[in-house]
mmCIF file of the N, C-alpha and C atoms, coordinates in Angstrom:
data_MODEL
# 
_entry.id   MODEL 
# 
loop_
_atom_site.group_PDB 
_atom_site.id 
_atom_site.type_symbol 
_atom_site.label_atom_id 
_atom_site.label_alt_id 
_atom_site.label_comp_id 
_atom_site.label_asym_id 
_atom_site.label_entity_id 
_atom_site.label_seq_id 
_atom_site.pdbx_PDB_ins_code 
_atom_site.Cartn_x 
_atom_site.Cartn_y 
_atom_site.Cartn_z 
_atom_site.occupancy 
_atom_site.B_iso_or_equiv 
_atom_site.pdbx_formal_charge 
_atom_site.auth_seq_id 
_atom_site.auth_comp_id 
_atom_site.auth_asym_id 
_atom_site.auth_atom_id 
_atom_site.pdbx_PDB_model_num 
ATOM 1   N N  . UNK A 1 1  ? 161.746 72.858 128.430 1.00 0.00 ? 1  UNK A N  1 
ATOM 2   C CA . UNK A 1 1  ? 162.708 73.925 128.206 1.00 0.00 ? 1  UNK A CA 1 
ATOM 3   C C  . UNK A 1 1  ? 161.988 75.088 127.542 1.00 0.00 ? 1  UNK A C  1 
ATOM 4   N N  . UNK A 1 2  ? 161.845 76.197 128.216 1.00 0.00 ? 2  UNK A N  1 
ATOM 5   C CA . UNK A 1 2  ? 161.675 77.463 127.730 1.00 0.00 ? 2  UNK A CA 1 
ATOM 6   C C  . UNK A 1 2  ? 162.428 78.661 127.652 1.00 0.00 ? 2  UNK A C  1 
ATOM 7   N N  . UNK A 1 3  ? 162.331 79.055 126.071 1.00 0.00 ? 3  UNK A N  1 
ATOM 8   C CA . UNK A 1 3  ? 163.046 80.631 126.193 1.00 0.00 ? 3  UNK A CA 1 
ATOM 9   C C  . UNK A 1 3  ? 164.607 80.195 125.937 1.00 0.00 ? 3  UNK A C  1 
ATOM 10  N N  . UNK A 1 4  ? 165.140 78.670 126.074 1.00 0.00 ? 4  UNK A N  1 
ATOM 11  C CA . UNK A 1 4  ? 166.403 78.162 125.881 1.00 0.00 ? 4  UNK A CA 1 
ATOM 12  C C  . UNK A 1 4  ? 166.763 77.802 127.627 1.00 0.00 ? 4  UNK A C  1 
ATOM 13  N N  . UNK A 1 5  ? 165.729 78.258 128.477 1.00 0.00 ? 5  UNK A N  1 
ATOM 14  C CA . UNK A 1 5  ? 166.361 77.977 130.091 1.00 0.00 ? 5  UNK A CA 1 
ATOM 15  C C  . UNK A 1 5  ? 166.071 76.492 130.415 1.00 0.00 ? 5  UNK A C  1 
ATOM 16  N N  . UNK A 1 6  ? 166.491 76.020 131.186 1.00 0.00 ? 6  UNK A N  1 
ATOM 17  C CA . UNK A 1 6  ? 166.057 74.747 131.613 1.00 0.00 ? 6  UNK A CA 1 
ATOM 18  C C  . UNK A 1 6  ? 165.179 74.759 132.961 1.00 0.00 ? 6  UNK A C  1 
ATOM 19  N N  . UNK A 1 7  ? 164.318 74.763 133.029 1.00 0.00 ? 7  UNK A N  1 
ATOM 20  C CA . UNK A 1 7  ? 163.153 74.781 134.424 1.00 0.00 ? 7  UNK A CA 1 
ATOM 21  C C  . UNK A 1 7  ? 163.275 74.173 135.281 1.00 0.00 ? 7  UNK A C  1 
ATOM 22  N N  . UNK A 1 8  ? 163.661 72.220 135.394 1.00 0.00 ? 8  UNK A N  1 
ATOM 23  C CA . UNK A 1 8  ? 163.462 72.064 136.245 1.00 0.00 ? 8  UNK A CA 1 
ATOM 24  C C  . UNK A 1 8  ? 164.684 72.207 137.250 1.00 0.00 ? 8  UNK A C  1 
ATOM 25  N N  . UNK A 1 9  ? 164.238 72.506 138.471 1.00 0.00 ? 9  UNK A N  1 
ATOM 26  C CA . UNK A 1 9  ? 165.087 72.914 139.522 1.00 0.00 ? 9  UNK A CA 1 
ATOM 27  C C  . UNK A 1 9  ? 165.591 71.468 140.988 1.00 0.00 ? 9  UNK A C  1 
ATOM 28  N N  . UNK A 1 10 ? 164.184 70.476 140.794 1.00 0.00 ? 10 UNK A N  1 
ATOM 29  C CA . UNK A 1 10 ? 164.216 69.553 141.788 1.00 0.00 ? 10 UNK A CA 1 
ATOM 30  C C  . UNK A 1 10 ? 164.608 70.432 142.798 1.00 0.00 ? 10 UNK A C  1 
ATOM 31  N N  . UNK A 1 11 ? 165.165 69.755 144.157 1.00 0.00 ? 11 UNK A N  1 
ATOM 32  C CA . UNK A 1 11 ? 164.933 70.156 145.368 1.00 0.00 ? 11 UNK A CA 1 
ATOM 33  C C  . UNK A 1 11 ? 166.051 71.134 145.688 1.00 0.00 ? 11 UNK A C  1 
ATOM 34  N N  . UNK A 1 12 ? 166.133 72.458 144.666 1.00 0.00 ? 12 UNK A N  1 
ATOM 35  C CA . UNK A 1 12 ? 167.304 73.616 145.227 1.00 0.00 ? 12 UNK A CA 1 
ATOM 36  C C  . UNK A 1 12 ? 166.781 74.300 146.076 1.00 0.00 ? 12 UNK A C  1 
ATOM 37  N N  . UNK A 1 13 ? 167.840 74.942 146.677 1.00 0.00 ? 13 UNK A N  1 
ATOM 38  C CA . UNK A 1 13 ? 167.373 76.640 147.347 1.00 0.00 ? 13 UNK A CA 1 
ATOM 39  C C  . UNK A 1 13 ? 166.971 77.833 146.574 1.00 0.00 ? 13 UNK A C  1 
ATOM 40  N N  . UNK A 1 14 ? 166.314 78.545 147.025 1.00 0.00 ? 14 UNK A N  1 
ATOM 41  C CA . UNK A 1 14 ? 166.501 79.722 146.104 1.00 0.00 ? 14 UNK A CA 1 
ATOM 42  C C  . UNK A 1 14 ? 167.489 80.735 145.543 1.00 0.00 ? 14 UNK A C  1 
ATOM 43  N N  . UNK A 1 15 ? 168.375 80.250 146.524 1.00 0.00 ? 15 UNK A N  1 
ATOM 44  C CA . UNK A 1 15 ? 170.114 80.596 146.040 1.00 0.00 ? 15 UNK A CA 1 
ATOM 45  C C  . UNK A 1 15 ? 170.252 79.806 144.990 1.00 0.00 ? 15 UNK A C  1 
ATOM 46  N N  . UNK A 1 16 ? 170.549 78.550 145.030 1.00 0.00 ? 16 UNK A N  1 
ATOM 47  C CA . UNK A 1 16 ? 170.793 77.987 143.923 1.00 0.00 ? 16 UNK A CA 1 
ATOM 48  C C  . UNK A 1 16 ? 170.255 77.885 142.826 1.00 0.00 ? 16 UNK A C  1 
ATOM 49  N N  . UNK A 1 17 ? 168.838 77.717 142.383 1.00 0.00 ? 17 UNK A N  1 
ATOM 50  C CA . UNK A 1 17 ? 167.892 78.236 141.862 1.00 0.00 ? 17 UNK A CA 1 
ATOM 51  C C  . UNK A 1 17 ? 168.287 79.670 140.887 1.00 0.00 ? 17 UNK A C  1 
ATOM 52  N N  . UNK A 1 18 ? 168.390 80.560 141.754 1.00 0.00 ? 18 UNK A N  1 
ATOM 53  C CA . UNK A 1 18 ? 169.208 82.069 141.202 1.00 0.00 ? 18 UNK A CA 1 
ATOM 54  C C  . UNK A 1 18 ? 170.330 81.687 140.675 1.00 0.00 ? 18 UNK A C  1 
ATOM 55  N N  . UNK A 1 19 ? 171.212 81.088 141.231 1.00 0.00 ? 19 UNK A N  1 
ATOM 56  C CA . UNK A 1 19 ? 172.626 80.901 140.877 1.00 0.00 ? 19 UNK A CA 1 
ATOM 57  C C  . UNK A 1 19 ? 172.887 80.046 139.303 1.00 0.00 ? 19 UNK A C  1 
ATOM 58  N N  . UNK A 1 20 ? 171.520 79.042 138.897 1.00 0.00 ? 20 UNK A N  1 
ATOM 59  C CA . UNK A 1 20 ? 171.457 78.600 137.855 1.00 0.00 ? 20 UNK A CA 1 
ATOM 60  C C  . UNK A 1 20 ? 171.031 79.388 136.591 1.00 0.00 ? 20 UNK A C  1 
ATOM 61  N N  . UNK A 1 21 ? 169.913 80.208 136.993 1.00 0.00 ? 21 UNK A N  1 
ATOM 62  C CA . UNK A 1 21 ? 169.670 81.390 136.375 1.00 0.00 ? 21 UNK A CA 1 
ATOM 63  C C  . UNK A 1 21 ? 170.372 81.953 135.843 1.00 0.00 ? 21 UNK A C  1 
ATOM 64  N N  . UNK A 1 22 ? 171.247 82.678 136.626 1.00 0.00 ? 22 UNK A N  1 
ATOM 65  C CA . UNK A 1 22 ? 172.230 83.595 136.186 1.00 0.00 ? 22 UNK A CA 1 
ATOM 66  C C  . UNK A 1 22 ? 172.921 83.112 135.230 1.00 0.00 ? 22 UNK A C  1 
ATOM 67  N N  . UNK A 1 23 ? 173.646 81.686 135.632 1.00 0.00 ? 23 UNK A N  1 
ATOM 68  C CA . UNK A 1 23 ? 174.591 80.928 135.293 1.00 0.00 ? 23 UNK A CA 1 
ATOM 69  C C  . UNK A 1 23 ? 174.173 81.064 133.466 1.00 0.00 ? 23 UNK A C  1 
ATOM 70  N N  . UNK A 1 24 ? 172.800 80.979 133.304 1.00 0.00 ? 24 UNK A N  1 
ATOM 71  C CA . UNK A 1 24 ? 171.711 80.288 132.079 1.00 0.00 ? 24 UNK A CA 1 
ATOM 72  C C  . UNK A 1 24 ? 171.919 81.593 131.577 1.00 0.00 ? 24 UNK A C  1 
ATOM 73  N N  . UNK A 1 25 ? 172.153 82.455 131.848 1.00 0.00 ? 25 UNK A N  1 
ATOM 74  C CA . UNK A 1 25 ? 171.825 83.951 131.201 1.00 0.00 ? 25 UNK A CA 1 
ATOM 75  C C  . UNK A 1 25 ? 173.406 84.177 130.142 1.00 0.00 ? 25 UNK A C  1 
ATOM 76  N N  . UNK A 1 26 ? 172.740 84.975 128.679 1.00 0.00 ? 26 UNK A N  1 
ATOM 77  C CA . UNK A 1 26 ? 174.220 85.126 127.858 1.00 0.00 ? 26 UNK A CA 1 
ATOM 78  C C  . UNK A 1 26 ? 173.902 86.301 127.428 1.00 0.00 ? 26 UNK A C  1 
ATOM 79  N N  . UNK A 1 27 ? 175.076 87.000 127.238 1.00 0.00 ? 27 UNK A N  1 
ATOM 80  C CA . UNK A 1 27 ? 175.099 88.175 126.218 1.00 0.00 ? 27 UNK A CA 1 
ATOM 81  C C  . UNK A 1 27 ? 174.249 89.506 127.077 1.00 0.00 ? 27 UNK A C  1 
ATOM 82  N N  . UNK A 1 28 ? 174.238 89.077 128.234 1.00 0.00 ? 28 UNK A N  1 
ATOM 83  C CA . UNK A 1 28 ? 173.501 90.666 129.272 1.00 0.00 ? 28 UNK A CA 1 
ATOM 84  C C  . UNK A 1 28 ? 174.722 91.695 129.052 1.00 0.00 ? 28 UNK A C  1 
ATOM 85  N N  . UNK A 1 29 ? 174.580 92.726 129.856 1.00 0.00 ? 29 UNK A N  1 
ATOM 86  C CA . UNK A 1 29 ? 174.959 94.052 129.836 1.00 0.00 ? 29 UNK A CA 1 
ATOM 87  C C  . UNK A 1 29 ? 175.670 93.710 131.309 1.00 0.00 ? 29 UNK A C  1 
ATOM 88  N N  . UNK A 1 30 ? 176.678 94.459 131.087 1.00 0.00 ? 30 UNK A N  1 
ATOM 89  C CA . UNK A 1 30 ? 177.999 94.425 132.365 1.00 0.00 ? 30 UNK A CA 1 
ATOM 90  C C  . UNK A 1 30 ? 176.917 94.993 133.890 1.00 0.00 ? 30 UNK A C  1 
ATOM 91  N N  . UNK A 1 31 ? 176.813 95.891 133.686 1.00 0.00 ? 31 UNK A N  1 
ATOM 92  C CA . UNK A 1 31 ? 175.680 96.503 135.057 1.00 0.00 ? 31 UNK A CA 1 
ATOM 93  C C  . UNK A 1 31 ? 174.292 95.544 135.098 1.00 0.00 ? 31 UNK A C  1 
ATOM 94  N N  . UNK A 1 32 ? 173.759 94.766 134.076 1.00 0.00 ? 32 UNK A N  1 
ATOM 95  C CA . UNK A 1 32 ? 172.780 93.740 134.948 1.00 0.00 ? 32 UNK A CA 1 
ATOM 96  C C  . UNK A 1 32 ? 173.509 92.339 134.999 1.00 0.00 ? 32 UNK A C  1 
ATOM 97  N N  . UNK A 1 33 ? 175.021 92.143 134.786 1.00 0.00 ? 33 UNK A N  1 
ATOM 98  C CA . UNK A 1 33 ? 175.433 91.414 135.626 1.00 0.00 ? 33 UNK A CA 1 
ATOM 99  C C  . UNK A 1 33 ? 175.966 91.455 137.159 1.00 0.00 ? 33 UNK A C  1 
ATOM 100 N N  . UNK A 1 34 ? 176.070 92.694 137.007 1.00 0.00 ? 34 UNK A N  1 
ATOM 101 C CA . UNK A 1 34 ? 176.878 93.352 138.672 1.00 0.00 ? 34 UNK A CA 1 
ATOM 102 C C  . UNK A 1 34 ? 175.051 93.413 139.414 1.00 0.00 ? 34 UNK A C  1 
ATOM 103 N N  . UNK A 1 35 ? 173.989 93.945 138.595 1.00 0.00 ? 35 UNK A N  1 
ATOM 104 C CA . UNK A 1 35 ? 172.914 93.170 139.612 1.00 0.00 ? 35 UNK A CA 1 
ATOM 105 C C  . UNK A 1 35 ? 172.529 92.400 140.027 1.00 0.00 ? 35 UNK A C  1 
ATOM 106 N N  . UNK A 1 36 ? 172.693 91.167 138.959 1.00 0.00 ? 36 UNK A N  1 
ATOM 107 C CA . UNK A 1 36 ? 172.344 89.901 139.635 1.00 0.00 ? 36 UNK A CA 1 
ATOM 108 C C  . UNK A 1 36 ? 173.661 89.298 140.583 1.00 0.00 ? 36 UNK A C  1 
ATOM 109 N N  . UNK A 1 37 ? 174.315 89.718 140.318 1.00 0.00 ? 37 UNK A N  1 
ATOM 110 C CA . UNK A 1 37 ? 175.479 89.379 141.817 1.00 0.00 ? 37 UNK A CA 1 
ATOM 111 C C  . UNK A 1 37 ? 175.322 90.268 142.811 1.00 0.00 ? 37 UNK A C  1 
ATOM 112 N N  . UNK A 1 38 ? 174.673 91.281 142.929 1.00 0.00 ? 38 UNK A N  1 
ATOM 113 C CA . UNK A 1 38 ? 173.789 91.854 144.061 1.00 0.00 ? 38 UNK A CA 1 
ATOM 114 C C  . UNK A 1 38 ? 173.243 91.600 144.917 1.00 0.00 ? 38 UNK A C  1 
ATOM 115 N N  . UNK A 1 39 ? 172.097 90.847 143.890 1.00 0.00 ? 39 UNK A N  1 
ATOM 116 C CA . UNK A 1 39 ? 170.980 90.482 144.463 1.00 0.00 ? 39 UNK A CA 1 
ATOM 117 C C  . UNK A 1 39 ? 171.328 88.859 145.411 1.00 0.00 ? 39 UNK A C  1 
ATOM 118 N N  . UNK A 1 40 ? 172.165 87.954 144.282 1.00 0.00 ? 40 UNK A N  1 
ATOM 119 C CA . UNK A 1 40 ? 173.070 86.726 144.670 1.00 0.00 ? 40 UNK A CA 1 
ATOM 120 C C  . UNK A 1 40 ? 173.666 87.239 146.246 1.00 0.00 ? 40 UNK A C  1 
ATOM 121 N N  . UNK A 1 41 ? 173.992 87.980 146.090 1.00 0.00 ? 41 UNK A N  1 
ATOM 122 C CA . UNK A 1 41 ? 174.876 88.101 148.006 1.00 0.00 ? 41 UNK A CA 1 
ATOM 123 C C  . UNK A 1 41 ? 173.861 88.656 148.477 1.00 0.00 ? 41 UNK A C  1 
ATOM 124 N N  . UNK A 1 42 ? 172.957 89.208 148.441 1.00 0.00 ? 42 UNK A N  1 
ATOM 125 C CA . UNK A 1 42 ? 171.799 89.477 149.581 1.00 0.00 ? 42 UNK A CA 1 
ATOM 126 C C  . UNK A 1 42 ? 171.336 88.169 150.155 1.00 0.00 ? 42 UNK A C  1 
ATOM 127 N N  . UNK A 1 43 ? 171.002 87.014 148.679 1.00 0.00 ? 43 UNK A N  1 
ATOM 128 C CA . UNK A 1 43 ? 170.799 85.931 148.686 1.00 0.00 ? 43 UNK A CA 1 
ATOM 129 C C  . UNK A 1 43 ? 171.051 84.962 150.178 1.00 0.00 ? 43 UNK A C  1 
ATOM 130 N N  . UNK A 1 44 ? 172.594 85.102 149.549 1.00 0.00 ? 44 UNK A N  1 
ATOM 131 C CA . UNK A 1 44 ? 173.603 84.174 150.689 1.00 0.00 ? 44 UNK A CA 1 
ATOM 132 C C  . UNK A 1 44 ? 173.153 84.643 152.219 1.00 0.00 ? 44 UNK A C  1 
ATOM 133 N N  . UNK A 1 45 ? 173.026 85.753 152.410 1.00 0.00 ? 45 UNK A N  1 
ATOM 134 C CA . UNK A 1 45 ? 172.754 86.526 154.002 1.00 0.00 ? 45 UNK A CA 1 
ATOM 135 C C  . UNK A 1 45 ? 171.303 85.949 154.556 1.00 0.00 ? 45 UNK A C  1 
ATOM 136 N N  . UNK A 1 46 ? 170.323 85.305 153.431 1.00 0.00 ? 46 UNK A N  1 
ATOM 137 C CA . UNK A 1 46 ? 168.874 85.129 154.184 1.00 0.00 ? 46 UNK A CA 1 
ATOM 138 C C  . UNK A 1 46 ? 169.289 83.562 154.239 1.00 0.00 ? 46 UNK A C  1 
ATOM 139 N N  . UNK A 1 47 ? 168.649 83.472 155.763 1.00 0.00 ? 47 UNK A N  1 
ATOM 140 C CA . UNK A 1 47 ? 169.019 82.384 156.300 1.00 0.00 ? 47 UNK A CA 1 
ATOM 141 C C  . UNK A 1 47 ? 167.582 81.574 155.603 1.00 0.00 ? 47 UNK A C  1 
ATOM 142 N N  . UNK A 1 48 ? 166.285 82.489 155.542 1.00 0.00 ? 48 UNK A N  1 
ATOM 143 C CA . UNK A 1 48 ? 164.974 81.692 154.960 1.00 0.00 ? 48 UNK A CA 1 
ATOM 144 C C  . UNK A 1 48 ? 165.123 81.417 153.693 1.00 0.00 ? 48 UNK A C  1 
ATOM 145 N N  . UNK A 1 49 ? 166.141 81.829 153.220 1.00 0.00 ? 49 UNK A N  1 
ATOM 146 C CA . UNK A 1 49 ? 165.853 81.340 151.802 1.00 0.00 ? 49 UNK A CA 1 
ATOM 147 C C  . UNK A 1 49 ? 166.935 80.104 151.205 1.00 0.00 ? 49 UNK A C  1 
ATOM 148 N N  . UNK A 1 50 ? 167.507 79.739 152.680 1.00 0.00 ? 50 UNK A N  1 
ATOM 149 C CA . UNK A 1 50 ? 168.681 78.632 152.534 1.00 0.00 ? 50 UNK A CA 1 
ATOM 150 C C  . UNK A 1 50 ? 168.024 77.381 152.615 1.00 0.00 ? 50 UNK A C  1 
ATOM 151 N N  . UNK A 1 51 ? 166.865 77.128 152.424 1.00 0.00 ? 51 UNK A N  1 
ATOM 152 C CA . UNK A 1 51 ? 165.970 75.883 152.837 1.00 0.00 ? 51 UNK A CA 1 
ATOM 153 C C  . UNK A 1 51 ? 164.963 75.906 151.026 1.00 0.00 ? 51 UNK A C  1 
ATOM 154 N N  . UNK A 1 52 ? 165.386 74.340 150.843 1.00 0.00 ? 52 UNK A N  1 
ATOM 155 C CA . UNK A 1 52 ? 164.996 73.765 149.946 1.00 0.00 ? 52 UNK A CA 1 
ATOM 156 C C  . UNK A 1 52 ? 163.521 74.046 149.233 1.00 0.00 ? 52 UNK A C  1 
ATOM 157 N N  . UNK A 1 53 ? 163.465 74.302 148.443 1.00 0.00 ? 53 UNK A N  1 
ATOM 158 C CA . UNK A 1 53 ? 162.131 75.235 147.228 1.00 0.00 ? 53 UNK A CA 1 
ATOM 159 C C  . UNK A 1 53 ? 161.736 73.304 147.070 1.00 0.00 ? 53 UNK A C  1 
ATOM 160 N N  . UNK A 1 54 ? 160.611 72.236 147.248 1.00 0.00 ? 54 UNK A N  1 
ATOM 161 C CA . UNK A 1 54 ? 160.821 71.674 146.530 1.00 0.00 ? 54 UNK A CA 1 
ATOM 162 C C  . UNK A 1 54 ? 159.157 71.366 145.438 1.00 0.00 ? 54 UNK A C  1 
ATOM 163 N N  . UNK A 1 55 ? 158.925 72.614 145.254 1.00 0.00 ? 55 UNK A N  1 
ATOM 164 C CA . UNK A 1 55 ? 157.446 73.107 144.497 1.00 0.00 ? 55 UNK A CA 1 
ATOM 165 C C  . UNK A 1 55 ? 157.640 73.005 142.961 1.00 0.00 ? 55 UNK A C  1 
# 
């Protein structure tokens, strides 16, 4: 555990991966939460990045 995040990811996507991230994140600013849900739905649209990270 670093920084308070939890690292390991085992066999997510990089959506999900992000989606834990975010999830892990406290006390941000209203506009870099509306970015990372930005970036999250660009996410969802790549079909390459819907396949399992398992590095």
């Amino acid at each position: 555990m670093a920084a308070g995040l939890i690292l390991s990811g085992g066999n997510m996507t990089v959506l999900e991966l992000e989606q834990k991230y975010v999830a892990q994140k406290a006390g941000v600013r209203e506009n870099i939460r509306i970015g990372y849900s930005f970036v999250i739905n660009i996410l969802k649209k790549e079909e390459l990045l819907k396949k399992v990270c398992n590095r």
